[in-house]
Residue frames as qw, qx, qy, qz and C-alpha x, y, z in Angstrom:
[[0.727, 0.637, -0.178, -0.186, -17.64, 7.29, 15.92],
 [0.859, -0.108, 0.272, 0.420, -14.94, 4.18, 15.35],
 [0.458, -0.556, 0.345, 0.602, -11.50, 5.14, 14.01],
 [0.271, 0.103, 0.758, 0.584, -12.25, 3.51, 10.60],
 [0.287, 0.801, 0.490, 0.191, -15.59, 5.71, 10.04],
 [0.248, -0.812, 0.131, 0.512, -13.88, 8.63, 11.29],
 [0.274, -0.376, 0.562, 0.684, -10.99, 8.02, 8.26],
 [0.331, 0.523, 0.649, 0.443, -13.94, 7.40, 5.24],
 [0.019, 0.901, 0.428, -0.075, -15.52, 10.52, 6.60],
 [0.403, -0.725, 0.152, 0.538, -11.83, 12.32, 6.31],
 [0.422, -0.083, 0.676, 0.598, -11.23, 10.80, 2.75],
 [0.237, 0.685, 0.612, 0.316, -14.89, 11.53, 1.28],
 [0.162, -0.888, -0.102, 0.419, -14.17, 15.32, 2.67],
 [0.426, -0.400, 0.534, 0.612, -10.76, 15.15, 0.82],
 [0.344, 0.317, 0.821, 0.327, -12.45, 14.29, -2.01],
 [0.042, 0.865, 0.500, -0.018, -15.38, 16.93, -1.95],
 [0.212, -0.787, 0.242, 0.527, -12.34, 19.43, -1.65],
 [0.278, -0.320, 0.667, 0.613, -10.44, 18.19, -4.70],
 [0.350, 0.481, 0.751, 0.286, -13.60, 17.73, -7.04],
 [0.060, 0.836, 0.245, -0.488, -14.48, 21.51, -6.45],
 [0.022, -0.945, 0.143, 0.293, -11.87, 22.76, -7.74],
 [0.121, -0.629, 0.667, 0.380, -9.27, 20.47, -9.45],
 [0.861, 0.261, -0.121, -0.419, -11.80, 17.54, -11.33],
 [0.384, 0.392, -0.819, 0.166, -9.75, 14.99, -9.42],
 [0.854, -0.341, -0.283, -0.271, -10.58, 12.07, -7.19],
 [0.041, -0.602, 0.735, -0.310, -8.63, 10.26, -3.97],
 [0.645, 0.058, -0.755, 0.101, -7.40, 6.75, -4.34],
 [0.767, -0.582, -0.255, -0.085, -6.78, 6.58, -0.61],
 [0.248, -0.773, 0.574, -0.105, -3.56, 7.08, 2.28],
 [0.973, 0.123, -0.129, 0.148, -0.98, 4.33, 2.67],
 [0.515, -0.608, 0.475, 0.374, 2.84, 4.07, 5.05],
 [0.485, 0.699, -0.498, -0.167, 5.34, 4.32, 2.37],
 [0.917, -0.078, -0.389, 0.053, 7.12, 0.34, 2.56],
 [0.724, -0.658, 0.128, 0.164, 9.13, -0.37, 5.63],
 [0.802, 0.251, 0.295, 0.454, 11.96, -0.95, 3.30],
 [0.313, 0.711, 0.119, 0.618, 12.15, 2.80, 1.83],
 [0.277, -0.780, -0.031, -0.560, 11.36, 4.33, 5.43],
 [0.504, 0.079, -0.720, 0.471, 12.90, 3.95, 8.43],
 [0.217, -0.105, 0.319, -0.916, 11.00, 6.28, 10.44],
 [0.629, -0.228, -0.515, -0.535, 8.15, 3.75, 9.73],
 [0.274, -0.304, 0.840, -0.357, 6.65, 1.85, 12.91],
 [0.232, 0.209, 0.950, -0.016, 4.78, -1.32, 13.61],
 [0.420, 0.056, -0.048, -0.905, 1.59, -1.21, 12.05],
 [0.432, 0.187, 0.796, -0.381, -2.14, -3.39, 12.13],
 [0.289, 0.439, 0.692, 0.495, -4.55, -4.23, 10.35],
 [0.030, 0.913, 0.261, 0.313, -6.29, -0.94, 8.29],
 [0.464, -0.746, -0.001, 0.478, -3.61, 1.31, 9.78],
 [0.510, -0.474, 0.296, 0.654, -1.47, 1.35, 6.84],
 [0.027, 0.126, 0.702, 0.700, -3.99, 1.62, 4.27],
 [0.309, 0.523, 0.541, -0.581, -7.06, 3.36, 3.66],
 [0.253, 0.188, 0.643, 0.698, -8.88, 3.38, 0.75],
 [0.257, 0.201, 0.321, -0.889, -11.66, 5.40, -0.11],
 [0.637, 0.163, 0.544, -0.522, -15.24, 4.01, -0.33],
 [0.616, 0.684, 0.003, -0.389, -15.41, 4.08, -3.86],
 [0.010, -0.616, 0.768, 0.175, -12.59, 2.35, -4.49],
 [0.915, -0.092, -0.336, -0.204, -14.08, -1.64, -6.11],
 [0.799, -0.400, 0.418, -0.166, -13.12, -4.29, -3.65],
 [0.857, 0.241, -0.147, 0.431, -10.99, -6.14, -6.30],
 [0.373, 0.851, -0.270, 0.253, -8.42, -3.08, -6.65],
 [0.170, -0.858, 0.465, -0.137, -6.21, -4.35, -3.77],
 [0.891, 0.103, 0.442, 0.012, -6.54, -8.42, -4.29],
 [0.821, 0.493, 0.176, 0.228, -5.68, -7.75, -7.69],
 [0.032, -0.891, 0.411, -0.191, -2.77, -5.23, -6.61],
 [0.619, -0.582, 0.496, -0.178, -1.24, -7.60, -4.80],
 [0.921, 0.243, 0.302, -0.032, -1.30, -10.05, -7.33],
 [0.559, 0.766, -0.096, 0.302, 0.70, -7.99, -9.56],
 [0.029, -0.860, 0.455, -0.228, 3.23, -6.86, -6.91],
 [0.805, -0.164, 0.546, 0.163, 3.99, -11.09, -6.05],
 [0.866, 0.273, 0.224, 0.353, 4.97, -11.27, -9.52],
 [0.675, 0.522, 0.078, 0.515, 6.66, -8.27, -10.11],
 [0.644, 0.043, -0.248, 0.723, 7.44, -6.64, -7.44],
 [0.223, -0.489, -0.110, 0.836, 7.79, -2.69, -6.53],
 [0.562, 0.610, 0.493, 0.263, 6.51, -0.29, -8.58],
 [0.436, 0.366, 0.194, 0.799, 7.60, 2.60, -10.48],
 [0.034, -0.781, -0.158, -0.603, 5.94, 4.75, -8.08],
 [0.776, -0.612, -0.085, 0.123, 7.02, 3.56, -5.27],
 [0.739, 0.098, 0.127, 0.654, 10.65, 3.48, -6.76],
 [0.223, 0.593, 0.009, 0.773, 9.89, 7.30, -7.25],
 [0.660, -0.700, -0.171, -0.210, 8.45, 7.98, -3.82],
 [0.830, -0.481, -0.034, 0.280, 11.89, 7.13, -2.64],
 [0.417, 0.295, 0.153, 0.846, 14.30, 9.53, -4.51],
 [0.092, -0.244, 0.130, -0.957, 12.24, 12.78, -3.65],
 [0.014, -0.353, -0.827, 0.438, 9.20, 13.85, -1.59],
 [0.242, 0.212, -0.260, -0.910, 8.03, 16.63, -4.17],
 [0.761, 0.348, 0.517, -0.183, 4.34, 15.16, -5.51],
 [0.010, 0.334, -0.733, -0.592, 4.86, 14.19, -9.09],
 [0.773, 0.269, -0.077, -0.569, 2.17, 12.96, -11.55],
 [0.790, -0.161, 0.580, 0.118, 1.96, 9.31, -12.51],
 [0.755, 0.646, 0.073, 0.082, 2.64, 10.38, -16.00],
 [0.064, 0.858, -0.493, 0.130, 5.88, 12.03, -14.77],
 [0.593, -0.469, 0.651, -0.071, 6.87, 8.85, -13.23],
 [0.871, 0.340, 0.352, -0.040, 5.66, 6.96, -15.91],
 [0.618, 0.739, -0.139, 0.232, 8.25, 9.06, -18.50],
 [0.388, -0.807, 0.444, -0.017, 10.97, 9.24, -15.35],
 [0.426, -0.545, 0.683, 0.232, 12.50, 6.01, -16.99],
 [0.007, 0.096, -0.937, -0.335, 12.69, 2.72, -19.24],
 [0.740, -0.095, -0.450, -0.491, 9.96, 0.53, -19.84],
 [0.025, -0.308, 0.898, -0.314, 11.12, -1.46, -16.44],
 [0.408, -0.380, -0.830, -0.016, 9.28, -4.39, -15.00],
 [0.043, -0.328, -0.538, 0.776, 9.01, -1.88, -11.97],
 [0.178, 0.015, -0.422, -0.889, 6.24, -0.07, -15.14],
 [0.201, -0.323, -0.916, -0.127, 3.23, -2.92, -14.44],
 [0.049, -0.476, -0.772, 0.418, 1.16, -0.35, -12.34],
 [0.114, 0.367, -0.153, -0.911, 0.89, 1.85, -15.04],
 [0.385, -0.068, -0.792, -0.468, -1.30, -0.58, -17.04],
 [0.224, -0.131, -0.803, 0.537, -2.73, -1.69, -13.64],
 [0.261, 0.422, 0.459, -0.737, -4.15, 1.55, -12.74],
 [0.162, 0.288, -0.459, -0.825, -5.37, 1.77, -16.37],
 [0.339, -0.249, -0.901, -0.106, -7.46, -1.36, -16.12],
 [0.205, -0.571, -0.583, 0.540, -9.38, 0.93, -13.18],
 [0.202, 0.845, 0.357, 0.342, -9.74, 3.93, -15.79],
 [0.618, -0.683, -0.014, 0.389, -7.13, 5.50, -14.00],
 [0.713, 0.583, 0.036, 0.388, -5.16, 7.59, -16.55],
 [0.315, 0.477, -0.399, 0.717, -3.09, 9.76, -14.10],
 [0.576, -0.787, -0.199, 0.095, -2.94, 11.00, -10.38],
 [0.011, 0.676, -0.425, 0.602, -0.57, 13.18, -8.15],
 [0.806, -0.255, -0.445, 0.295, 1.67, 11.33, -5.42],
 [0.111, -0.806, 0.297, -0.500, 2.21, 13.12, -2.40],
 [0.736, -0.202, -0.504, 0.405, 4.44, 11.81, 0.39],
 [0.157, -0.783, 0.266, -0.540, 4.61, 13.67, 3.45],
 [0.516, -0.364, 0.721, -0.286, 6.44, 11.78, 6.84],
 [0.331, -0.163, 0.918, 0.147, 6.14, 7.92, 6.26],
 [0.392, 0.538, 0.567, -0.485, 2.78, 8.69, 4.78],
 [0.031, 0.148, -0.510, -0.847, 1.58, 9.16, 1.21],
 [0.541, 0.503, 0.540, -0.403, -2.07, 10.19, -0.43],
 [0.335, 0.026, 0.777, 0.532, -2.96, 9.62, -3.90],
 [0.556, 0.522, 0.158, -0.627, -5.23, 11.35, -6.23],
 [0.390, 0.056, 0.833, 0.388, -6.74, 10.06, -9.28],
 [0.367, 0.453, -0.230, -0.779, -7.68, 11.33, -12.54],
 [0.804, 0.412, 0.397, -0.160, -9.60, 9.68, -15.67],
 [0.710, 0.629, 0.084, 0.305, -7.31, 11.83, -17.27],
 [0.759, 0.407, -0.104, 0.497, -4.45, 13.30, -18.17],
 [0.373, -0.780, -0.335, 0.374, -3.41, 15.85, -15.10],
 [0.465, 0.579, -0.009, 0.670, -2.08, 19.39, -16.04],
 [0.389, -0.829, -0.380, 0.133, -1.50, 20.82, -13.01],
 [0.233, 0.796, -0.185, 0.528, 0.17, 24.30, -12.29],
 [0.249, 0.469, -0.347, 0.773, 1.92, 24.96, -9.14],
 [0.334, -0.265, 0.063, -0.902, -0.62, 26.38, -7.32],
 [0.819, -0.309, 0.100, -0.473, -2.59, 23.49, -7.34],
 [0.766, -0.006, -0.599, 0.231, -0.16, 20.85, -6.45],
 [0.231, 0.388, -0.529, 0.719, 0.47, 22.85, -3.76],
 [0.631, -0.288, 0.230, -0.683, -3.15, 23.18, -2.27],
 [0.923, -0.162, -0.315, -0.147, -3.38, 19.25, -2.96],
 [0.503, 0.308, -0.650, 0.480, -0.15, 18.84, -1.39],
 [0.372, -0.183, 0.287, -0.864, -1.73, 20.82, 1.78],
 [0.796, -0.143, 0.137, -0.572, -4.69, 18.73, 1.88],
 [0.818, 0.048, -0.561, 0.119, -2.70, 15.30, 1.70],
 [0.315, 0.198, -0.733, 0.570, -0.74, 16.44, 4.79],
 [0.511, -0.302, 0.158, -0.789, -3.95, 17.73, 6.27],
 [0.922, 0.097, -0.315, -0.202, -5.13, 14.00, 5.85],
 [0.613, 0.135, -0.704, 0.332, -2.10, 12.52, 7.22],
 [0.202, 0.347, -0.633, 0.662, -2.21, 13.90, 10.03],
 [0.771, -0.071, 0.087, -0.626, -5.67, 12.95, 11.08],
 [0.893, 0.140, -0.427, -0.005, -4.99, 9.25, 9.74],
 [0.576, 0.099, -0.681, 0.441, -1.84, 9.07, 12.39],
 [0.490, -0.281, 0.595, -0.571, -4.11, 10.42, 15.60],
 [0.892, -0.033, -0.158, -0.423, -6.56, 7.68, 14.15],
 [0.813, 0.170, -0.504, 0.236, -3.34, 5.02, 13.99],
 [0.045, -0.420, 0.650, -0.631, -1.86, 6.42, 17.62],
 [0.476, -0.308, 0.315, -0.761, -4.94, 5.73, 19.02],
 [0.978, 0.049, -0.057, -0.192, -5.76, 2.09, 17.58],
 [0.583, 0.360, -0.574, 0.449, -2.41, 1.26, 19.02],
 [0.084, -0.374, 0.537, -0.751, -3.12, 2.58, 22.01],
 [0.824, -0.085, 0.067, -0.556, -6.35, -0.03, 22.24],
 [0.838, 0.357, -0.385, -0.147, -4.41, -2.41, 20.74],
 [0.197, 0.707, -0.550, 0.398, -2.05, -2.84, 23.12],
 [0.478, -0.098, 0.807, -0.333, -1.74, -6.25, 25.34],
 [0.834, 0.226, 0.120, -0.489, -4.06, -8.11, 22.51],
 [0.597, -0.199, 0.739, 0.240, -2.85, -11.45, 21.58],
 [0.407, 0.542, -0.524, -0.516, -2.24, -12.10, 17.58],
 [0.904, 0.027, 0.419, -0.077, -3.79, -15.38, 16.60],
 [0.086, -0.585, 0.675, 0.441, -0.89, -16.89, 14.62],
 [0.839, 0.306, -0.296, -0.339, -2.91, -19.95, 13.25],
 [0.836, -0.351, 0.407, 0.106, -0.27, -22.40, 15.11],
 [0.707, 0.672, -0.181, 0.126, 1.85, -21.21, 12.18],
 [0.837, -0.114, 0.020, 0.535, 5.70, -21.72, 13.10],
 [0.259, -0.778, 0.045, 0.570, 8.32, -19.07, 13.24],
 [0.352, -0.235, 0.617, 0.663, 9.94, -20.05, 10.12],
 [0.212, 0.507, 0.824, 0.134, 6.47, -19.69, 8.55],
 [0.053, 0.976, 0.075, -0.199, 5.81, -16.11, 9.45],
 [0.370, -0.607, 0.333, 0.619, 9.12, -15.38, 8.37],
 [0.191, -0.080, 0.621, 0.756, 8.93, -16.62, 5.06],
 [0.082, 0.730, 0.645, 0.210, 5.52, -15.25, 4.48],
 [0.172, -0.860, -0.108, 0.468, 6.63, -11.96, 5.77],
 [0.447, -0.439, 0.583, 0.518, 9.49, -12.30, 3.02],
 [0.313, 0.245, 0.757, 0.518, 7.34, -12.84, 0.25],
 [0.030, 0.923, 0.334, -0.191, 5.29, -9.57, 1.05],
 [0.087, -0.897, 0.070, 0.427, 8.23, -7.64, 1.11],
 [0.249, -0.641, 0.501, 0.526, 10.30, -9.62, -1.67],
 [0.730, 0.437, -0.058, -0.522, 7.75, -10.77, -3.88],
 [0.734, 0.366, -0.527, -0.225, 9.54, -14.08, -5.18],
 [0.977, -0.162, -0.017, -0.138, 10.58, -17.48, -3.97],
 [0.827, 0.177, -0.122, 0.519, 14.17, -17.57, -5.28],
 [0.144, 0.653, -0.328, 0.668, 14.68, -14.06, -3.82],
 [0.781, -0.455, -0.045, -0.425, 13.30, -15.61, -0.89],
 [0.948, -0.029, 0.046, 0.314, 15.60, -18.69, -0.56],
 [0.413, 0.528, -0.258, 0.696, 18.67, -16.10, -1.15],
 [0.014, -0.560, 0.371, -0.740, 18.00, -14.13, 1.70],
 [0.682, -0.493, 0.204, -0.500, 17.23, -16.72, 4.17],
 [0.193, 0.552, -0.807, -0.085, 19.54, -18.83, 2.59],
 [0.664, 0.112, 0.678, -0.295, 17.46, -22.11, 2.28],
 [0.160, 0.057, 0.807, 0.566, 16.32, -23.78, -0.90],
 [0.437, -0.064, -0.328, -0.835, 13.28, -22.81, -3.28],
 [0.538, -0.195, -0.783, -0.246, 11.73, -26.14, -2.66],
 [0.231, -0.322, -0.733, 0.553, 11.97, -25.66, 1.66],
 [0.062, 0.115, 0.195, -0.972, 10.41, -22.29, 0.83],
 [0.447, -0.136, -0.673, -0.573, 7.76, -23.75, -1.12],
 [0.566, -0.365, -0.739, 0.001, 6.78, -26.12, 1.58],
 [0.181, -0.217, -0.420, 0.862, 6.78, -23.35, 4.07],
 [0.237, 0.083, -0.028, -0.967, 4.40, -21.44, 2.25],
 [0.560, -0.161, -0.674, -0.455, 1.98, -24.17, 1.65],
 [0.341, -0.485, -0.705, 0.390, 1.63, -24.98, 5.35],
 [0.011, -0.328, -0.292, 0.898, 1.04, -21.72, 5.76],
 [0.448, 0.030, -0.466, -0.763, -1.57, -21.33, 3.24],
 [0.584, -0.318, -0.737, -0.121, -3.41, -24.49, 4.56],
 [0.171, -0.185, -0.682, 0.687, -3.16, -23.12, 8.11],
 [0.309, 0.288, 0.168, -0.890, -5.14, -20.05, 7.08],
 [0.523, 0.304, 0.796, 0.022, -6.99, -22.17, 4.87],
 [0.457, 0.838, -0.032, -0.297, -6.90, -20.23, 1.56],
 [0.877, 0.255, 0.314, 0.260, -5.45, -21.64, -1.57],
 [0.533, 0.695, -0.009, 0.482, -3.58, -18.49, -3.70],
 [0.568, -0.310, -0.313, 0.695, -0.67, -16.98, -1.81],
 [0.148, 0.374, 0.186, 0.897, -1.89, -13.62, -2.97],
 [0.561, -0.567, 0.112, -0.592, -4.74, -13.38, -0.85],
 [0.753, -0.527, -0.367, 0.147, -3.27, -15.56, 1.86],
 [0.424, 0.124, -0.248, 0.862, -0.51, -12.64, 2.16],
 [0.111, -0.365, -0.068, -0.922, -3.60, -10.51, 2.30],
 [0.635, -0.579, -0.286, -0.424, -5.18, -11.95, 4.88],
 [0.703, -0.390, -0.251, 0.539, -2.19, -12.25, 7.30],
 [0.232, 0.323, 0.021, 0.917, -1.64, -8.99, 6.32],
 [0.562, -0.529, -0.296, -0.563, -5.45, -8.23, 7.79],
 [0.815, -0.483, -0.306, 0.093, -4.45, -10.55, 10.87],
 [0.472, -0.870, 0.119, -0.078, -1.98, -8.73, 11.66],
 [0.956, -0.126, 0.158, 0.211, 1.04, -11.27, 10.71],
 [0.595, 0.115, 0.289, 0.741, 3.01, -9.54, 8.36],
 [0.127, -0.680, -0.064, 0.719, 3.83, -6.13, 7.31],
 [0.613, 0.465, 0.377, 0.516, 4.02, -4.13, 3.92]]
């Protein structure tokens, strides 16, 4: 059994546990960003992200979309302050109305009205609810339990596809250095002008950076051309 049936067959388990008994569902696993974690390493493609089956095929295209324009979100932003799970409604009422707020509408567009974030090591699983989540103790604790259970499966799976992976060449597309860079940059800093700050170039050079890239890989929106260097292996998130 491959690495990647091995992890559906770990998530639909997860699942079959958490429907018994709490009338919840599991988004999928995912490395907290490099950015928040230091303890993070390299990672490939499908290493850093697993969804589960059931999950539509837009939900990470159109993620992505939203985090180029606006960035982080409000759970991520919590994810980094504490490792306790917390509901997205807690996170949702943890501040303002920030811009960092967009994935609360997001998941809502997916019928998503709450879940419970657990982070455990660089690692974090996600349930999801239709509704509203009241959960005692007790059972954040067992979900909590069965997220680390999960992780820790998910990182033999990722040891080992590293350990295959090792000596394989990364087709780059004959992209340039300064290319991957500023495509790596716009994964992790979502805009152009933050871009051009921290590489200290102009909007316009960055522009024309990303457009060769984009024509290399031959794909027109920079949202899914992040997600498919993201797939190849080019860049990180």
């Amino acid at each position: 059994m491959s690495g990647a049936c091995t992890c559906r067959w770990l998530l639909v388990a997860l699942q079959n546990v958490s429907l018994c008994t709490l009338d919840v569902q599991v988004l999928g696993a995912w490395t907290l960003p490099r950015y928040f974690k230091d303890e993070i390493t390299d990672w490939r493609e499908g290493e850093n992200l697993f969804f589960h089956p059931d999950v539509p095929r837009s939900f990470w295209p159109e993620y992505l979309k939203q985090f180029a324009e606006y960035g982080y979100s409000a759970l991520t932003f919590k994810a980094r302050r504490t490792s306790v799970p917390f509901t997205f409604a807690e996170a949702e009422h943890d501040g303002s109305n920030s811009q960092a707020n967009w994935i609360f509408g997001f998941m809502r567009s997916y019928n998503i009205r709450d879940g419970l974030y657990c982070t455990y090591r660089a690692w974090a699983v996600v349930f999801i609810s239709s509704k509203l989540l009241a959960l005692p103790l007790s059972q954040r604790t067992f979900l909590a339990a069965a997220a680390q259970a999960a992780i820790g499966r998910i990182e033999e799976i990722v040891n080992s596809r590293r350990r295959r992976s090792r000596g394989k060449k990364v087709d780059t597309f004959d992209m340039t250095a300064r290319e991957l860079e500023v495509l790596q940059q716009r994964a992790l800093l979502g805009s152009n002008a933050a871009i051009a700050k921290a590489l200290d170039i102009s909007i316009q050079t960055v522009d024309v950076h990303l457009r060769s890239a984009r024509k290399k890989l031959k794909i027109e929106d920079t949202a899914i051309a992040l997600l498919e260097a993201y797939k190849r292996g080019l860049i990180e998130y």
